[in-house]
Z-matrix of the N, CA and C atoms (Angstrom, degrees):
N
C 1 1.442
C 2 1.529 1 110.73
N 3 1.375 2 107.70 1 -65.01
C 4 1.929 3 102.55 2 175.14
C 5 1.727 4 106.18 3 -53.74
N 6 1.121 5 120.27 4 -22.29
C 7 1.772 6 119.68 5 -174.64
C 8 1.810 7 90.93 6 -67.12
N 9 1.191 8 121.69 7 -58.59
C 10 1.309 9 127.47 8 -155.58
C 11 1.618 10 102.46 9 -72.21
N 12 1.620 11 117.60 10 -20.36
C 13 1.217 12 109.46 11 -158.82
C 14 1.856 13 100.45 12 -97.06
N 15 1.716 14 93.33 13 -26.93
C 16 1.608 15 83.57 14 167.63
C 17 1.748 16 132.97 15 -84.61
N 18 1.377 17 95.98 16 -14.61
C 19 1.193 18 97.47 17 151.95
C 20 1.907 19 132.55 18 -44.56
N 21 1.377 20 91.00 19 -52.76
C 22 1.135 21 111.22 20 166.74
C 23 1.440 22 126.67 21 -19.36
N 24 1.595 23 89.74 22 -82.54
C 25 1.579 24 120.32 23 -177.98
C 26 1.958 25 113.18 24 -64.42
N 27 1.440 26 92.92 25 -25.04
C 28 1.448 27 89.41 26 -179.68
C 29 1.574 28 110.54 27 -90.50
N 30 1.659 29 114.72 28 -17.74
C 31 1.655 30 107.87 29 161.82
C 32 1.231 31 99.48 30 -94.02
N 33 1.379 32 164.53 31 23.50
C 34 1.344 33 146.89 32 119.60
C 35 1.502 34 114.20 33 -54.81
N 36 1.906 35 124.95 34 -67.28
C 37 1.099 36 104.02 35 161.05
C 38 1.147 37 137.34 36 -33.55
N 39 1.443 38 129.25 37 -30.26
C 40 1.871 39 143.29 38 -153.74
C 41 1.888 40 68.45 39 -85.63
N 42 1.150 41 149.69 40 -88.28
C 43 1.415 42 166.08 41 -89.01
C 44 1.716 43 89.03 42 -104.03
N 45 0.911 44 127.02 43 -51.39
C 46 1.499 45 136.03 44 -154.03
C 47 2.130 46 92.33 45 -94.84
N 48 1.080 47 102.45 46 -48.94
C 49 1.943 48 102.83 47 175.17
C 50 1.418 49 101.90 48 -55.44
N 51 1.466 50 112.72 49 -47.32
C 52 2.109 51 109.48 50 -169.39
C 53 1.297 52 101.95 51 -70.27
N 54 1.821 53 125.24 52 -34.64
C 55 0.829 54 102.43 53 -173.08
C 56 2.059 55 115.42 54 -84.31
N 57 0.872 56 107.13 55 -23.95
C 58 1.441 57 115.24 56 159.33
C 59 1.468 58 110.83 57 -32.96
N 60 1.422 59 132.07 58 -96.79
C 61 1.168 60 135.34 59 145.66
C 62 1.207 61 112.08 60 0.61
N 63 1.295 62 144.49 61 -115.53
C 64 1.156 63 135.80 62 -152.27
C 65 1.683 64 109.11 63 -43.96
N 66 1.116 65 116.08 64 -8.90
C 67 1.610 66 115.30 65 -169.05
C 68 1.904 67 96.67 66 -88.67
N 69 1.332 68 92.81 67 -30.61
C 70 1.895 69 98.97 68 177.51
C 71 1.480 70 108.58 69 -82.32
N 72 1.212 71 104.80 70 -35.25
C 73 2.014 72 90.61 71 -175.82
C 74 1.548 73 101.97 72 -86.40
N 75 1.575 74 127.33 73 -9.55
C 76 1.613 75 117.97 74 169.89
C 77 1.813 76 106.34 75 -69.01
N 78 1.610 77 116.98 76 -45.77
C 79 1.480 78 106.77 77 160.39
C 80 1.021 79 117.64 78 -56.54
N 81 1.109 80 130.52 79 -26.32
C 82 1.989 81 119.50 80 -176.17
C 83 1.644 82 103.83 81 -85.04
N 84 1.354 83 118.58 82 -29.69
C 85 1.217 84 118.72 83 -178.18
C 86 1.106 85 109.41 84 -70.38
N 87 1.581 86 145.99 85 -26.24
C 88 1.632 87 138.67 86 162.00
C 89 1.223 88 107.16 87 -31.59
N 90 1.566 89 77.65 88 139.02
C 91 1.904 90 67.70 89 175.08
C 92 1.720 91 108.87 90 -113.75
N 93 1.093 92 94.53 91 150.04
C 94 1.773 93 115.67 92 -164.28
C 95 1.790 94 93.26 93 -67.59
N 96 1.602 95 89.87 94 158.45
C 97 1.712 96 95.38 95 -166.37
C 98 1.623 97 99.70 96 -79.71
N 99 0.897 98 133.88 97 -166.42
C 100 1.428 99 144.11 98 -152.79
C 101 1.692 100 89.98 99 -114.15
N 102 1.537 101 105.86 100 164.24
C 103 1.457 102 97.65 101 157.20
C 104 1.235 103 148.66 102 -77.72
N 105 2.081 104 92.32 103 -15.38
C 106 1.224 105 113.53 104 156.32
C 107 1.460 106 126.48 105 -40.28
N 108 1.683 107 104.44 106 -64.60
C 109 1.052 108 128.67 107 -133.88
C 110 1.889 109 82.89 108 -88.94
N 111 1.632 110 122.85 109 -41.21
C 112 1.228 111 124.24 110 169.16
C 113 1.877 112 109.46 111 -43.83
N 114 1.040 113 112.08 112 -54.70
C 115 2.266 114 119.34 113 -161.42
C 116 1.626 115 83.36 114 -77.05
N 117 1.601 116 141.83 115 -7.36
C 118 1.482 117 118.30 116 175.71
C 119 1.344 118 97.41 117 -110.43
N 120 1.571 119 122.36 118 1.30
C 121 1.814 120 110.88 119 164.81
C 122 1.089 121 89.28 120 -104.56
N 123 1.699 122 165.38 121 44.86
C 124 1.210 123 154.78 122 156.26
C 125 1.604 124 94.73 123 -116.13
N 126 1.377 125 99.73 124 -38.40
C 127 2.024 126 89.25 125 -174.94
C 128 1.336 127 101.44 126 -80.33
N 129 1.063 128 142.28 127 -48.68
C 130 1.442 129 145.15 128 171.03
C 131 1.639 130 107.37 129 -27.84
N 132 1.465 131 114.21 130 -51.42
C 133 1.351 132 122.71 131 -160.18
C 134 1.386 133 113.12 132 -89.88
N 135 1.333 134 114.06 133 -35.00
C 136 1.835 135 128.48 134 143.93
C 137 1.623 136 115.71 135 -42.14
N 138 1.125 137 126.38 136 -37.75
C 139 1.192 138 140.16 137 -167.88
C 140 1.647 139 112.62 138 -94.06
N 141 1.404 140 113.31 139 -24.49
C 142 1.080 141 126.93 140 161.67
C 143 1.501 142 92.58 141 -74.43
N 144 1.227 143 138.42 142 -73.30
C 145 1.442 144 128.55 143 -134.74
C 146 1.984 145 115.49 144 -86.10
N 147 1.810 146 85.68 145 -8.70
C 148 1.619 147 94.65 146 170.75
C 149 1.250 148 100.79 147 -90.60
N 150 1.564 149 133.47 148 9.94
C 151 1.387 150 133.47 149 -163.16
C 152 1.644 151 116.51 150 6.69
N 153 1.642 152 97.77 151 86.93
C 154 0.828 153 138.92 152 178.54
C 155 2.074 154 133.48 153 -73.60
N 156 0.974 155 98.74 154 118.88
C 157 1.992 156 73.48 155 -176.96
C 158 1.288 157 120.70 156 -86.83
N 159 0.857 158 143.11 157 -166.93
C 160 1.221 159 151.03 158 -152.57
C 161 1.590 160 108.15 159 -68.08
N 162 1.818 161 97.15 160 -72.85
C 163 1.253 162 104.49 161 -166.42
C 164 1.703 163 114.93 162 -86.23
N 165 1.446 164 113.38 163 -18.49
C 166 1.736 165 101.46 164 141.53
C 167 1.581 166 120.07 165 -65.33
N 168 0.820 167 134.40 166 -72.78
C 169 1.697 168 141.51 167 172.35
C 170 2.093 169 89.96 168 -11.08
N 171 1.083 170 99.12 169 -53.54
C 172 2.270 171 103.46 170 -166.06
C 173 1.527 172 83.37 171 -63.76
N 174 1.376 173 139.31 172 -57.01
C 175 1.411 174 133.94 173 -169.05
C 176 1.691 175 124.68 174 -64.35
N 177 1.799 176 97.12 175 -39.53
C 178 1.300 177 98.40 176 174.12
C 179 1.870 178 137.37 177 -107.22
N 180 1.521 179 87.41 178 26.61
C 181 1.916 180 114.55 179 -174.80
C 182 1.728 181 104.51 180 -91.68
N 183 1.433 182 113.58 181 -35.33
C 184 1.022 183 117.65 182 -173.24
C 185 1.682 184 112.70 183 -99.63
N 186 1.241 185 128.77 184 -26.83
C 187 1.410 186 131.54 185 163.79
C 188 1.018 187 95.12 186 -57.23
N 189 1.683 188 131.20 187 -79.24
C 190 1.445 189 139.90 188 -163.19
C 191 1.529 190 96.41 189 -27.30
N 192 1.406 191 113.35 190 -75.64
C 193 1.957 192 112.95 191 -163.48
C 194 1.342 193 106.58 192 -51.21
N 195 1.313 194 112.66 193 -35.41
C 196 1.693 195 92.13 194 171.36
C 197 1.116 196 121.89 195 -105.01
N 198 1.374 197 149.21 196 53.70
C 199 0.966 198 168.39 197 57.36
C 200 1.697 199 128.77 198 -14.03
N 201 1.294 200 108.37 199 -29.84
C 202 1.423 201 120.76 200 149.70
C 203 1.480 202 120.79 201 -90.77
N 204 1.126 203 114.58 202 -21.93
C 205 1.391 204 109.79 203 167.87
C 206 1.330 205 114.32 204 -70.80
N 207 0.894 206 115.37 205 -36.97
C 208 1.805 207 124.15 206 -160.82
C 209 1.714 208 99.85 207 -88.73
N 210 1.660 209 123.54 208 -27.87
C 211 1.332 210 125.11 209 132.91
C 212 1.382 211 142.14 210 -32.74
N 213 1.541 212 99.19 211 -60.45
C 214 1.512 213 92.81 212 165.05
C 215 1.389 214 114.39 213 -74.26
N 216 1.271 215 155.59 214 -21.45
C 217 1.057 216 149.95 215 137.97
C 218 1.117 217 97.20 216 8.72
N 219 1.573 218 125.21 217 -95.29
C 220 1.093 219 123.76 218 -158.79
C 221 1.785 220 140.97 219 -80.17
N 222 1.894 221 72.63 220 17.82
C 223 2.072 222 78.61 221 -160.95
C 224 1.156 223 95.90 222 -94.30
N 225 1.367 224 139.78 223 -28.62
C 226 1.752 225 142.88 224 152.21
C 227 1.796 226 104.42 225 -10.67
N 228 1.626 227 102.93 226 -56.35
C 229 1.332 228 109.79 227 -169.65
C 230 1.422 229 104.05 228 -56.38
N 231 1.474 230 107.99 229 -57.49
C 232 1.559 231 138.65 230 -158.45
C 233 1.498 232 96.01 231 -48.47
N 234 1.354 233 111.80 232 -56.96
C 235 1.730 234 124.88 233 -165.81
C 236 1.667 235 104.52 234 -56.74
N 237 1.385 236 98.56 235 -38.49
C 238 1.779 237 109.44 236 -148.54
C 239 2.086 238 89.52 237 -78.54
N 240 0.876 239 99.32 238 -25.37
C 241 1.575 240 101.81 239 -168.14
C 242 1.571 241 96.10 240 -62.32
N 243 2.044 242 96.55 241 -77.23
C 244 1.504 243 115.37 242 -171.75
C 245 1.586 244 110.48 243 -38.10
N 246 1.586 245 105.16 244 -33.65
C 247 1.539 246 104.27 245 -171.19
C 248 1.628 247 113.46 246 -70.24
N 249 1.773 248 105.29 247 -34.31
C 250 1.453 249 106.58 248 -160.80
C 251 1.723 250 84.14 249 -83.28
N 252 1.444 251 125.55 250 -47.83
C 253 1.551 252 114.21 251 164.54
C 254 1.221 253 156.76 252 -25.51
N 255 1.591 254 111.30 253 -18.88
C 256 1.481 255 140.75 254 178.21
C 257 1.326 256 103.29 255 -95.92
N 258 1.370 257 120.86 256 -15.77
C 259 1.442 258 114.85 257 -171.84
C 260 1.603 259 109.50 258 -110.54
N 261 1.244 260 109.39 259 48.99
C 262 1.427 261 100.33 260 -143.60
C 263 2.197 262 102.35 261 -69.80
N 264 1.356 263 87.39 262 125.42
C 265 1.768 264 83.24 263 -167.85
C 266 1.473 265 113.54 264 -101.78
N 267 0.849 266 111.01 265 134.09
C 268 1.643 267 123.65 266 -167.24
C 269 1.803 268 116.44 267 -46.90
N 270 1.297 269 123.75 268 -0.37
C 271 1.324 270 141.02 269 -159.06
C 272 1.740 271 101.79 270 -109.65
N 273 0.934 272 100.28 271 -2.68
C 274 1.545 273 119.74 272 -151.53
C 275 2.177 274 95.79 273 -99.44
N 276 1.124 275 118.06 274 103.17
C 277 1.488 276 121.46 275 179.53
C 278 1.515 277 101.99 276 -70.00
N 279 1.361 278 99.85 277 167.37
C 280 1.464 279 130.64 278 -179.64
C 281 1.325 280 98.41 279 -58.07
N 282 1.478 281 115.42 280 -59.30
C 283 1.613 282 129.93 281 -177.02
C 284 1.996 283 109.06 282 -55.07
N 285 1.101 284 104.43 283 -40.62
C 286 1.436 285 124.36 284 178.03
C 287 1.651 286 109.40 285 -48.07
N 288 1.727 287 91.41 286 -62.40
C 289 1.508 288 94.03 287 -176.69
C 290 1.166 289 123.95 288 -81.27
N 291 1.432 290 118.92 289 -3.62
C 292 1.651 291 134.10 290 174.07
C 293 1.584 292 95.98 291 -74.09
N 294 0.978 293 92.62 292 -56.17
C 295 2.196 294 86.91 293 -171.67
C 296 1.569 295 115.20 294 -78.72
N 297 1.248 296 111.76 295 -6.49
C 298 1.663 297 98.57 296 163.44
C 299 1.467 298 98.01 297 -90.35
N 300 0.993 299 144.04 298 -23.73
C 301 1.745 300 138.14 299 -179.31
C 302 1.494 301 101.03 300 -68.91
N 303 1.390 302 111.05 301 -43.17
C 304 1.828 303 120.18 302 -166.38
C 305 2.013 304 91.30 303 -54.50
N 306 1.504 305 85.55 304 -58.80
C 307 1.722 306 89.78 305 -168.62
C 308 1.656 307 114.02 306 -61.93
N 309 1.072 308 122.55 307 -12.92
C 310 1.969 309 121.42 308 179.11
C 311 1.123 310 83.83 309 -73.75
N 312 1.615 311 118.18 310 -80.41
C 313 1.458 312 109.45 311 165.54
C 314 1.278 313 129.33 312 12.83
N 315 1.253 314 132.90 313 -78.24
C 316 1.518 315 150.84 314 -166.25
C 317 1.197 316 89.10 315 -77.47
N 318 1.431 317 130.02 316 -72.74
C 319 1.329 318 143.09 317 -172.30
C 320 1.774 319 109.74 318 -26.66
N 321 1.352 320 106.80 319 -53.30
C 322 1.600 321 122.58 320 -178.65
C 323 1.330 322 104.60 321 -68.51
N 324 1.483 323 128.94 322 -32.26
C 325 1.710 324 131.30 323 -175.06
C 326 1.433 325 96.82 324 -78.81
N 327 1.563 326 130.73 325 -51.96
C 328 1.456 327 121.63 326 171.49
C 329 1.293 328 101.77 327 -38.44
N 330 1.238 329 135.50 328 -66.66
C 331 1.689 330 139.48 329 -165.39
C 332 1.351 331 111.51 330 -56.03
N 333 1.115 332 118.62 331 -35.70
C 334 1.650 333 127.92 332 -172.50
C 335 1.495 334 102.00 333 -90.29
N 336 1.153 335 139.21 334 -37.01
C 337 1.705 336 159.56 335 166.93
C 338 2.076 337 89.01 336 -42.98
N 339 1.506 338 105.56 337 -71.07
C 340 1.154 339 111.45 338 -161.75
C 341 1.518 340 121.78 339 -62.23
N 342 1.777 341 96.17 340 -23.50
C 343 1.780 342 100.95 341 171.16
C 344 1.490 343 104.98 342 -78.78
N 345 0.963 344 120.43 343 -35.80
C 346 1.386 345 120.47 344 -166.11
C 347 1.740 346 116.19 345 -79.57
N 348 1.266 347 110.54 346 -11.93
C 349 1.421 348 131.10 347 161.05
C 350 1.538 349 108.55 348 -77.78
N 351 1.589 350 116.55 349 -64.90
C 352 1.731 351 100.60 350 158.39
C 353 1.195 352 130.23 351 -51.92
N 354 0.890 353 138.99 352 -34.51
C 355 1.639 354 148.84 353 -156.68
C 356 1.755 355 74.90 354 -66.04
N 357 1.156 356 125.26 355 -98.76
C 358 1.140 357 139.52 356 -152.25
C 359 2.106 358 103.05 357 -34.55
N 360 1.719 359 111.16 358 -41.30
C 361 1.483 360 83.19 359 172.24
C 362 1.393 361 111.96 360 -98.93
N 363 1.698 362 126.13 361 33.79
C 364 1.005 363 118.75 362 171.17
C 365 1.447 364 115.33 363 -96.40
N 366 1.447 365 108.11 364 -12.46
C 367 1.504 366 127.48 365 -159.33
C 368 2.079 367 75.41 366 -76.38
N 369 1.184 368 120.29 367 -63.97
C 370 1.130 369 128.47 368 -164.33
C 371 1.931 370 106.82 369 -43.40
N 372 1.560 371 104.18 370 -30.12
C 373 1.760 372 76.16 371 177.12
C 374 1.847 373 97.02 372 -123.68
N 375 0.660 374 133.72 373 12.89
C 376 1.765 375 139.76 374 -164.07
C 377 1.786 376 96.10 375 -133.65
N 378 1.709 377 85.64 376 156.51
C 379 1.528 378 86.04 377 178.79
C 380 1.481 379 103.65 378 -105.19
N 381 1.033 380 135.04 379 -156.85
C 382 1.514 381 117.91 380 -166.37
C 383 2.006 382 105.87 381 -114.63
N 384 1.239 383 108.27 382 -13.43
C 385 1.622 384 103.89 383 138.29
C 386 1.430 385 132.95 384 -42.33
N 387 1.650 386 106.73 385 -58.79
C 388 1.265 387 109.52 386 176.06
C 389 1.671 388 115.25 387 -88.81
N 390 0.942 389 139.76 388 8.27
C 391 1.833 390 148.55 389 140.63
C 392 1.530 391 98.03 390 -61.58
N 393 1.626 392 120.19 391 -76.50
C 394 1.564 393 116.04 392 -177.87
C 395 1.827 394 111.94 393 -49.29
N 396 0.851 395 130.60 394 -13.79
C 397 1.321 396 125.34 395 165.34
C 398 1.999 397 119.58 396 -106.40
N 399 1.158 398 86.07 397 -7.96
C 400 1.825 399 82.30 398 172.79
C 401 1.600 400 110.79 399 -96.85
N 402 1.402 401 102.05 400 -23.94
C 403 1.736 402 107.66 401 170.29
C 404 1.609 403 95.93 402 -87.01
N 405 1.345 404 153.17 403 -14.44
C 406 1.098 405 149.92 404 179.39
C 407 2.041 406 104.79 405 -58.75
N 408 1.733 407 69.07 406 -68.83
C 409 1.663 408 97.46 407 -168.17
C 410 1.861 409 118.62 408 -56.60
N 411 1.999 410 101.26 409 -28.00
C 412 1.307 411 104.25 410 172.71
C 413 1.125 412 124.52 411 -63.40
N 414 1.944 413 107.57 412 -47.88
C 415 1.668 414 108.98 413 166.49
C 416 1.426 415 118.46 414 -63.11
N 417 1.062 416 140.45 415 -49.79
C 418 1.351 417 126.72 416 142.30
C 419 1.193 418 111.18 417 18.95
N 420 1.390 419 102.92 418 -114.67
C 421 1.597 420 122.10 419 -179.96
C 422 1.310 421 114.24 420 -42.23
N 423 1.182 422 117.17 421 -39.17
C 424 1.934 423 106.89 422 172.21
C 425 1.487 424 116.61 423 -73.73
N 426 1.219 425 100.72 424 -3.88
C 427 1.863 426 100.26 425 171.76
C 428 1.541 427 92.21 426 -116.96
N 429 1.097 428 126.66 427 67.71
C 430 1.849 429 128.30 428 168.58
C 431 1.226 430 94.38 429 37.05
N 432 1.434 431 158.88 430 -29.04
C 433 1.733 432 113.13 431 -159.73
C 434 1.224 433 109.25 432 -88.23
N 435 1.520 434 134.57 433 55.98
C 436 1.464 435 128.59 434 -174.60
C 437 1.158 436 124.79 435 -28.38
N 438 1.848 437 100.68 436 75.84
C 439 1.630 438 120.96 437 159.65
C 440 1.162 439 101.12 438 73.02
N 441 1.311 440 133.62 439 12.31
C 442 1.638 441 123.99 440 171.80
C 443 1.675 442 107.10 441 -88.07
N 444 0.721 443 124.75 442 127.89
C 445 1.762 444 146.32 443 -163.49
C 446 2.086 445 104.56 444 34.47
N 447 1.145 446 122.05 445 75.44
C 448 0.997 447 137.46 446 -163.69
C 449 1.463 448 118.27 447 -64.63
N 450 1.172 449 140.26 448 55.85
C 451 1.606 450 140.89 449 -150.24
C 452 1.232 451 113.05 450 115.16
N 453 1.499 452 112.33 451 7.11
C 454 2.085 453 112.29 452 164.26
C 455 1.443 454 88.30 453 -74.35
N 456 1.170 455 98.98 454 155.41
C 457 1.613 456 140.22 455 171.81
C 458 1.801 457 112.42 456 -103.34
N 459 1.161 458 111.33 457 89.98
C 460 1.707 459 102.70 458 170.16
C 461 1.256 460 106.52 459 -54.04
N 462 1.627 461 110.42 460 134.65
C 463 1.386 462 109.58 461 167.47
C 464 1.991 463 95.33 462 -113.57
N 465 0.594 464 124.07 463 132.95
C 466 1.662 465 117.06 464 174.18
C 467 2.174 466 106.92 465 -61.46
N 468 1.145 467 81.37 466 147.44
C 469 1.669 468 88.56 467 -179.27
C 470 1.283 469 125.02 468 -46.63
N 471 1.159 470 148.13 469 120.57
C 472 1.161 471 152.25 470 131.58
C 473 2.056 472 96.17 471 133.03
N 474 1.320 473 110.20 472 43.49
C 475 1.482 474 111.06 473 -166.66
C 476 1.599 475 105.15 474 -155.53
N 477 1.184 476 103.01 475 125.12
C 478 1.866 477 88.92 476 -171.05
C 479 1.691 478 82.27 477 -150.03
N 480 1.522 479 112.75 478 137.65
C 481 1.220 480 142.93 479 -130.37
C 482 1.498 481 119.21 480 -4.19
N 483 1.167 482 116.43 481 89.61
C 484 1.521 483 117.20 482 -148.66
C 485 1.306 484 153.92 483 16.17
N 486 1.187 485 106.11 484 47.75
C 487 1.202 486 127.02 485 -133.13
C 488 1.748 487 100.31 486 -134.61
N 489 1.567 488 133.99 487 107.28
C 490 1.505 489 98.57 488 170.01
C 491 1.870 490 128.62 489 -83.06
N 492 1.438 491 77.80 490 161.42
C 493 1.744 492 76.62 491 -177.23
C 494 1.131 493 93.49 492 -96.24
N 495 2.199 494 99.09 493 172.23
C 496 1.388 495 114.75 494 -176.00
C 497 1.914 496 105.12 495 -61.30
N 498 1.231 497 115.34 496 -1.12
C 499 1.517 498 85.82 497 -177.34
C 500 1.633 499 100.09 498 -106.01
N 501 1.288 500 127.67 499 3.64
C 502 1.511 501 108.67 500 154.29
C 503 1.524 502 118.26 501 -112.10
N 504 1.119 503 109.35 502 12.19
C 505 1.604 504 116.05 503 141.11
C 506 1.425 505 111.02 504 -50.86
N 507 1.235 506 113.31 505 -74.24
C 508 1.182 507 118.89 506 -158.06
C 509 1.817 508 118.83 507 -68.58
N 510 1.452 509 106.06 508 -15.53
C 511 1.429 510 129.90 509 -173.81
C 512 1.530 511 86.02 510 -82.17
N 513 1.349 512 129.81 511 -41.45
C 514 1.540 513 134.09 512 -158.55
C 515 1.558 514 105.16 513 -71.30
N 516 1.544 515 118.47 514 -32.30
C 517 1.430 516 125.91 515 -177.42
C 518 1.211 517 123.76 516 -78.83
């Protein structure tokens, strides 16, 4: 009887784990939006947050995506550097590591070239409040905090302009 009953319990567990699983690879199986379809939910959501009207929002949905397109352009480069940079491998010359720095370098002036090419037709439909907050809100989101306090400065607790306060003094003793 206990032989038959753990059987049991161990094809209920077996029944309840497969079905687990298959419930995780049907979320993994979605399929992720396009990059298209990603730079027209980022201008949409920019466009929300410059609270935008209608018939600016129609003028400034379609600059925005290509303006991120022509961004990512260059972040392929950007990635491939930082990535081969983290690994830094001992085979790698003085001269070596001078010219991958030269090229981020360049790499960062393409990026800065390309804002400064928008800026100018953004001036044309935005006022320059809402430019200083759409370049706010972009770095934002490219550093993960999607636009939640956009230009705060973490200071860690008990420290205000680098400086400690009396209450981690006193934590220190």
């Amino acid at each position: 009887m206990k032989t038959k009953l753990f059987f049991l319990a161990a094809a209920l567990f077996t029944v309840i784990t497969a079905n687990a699983q298959k419930n995780d690879n049907a979320r993994q199986m979605r399929e992720r939006p396009s990059a298209e379809q990603m730079a027209e939910q980022r201008a949409k959501k920019m466009s929300e947050t410059l609270l935008l009207d209608d018939k600016t929002s129609a003028k400034f949905i379609p600059l925005y995506k290509q303006y991120l397109a022509e961004l990512q352009s260059v972040r392929p480069e950007r990635r491939k550097m930082v990535r081969d940079g983290n690994d830094t491998k001992p085979e790698l010359t003085e001269e070596q590591i001078a010219e991958r720095i030269k090229e981020s370098f360049a790499n960062e002036r393409k990026a800065i070239d390309i804002k400064e090419k928008y800026y100018k037709d953004f001036s044309k439909i935005l006022n320059q409040k809402q430019i200083e907050k759409m370049y706010r809100n972009a770095n934002a989101f490219a550093f993960g905090r999607n636009g939640q306090n956009p230009g705060k400065i973490h200071v860690p607790h008990g420290k205000k302009n680098g400086k400690k306060t009396e209450k981690t003094e006193n934590a220190n003793k």
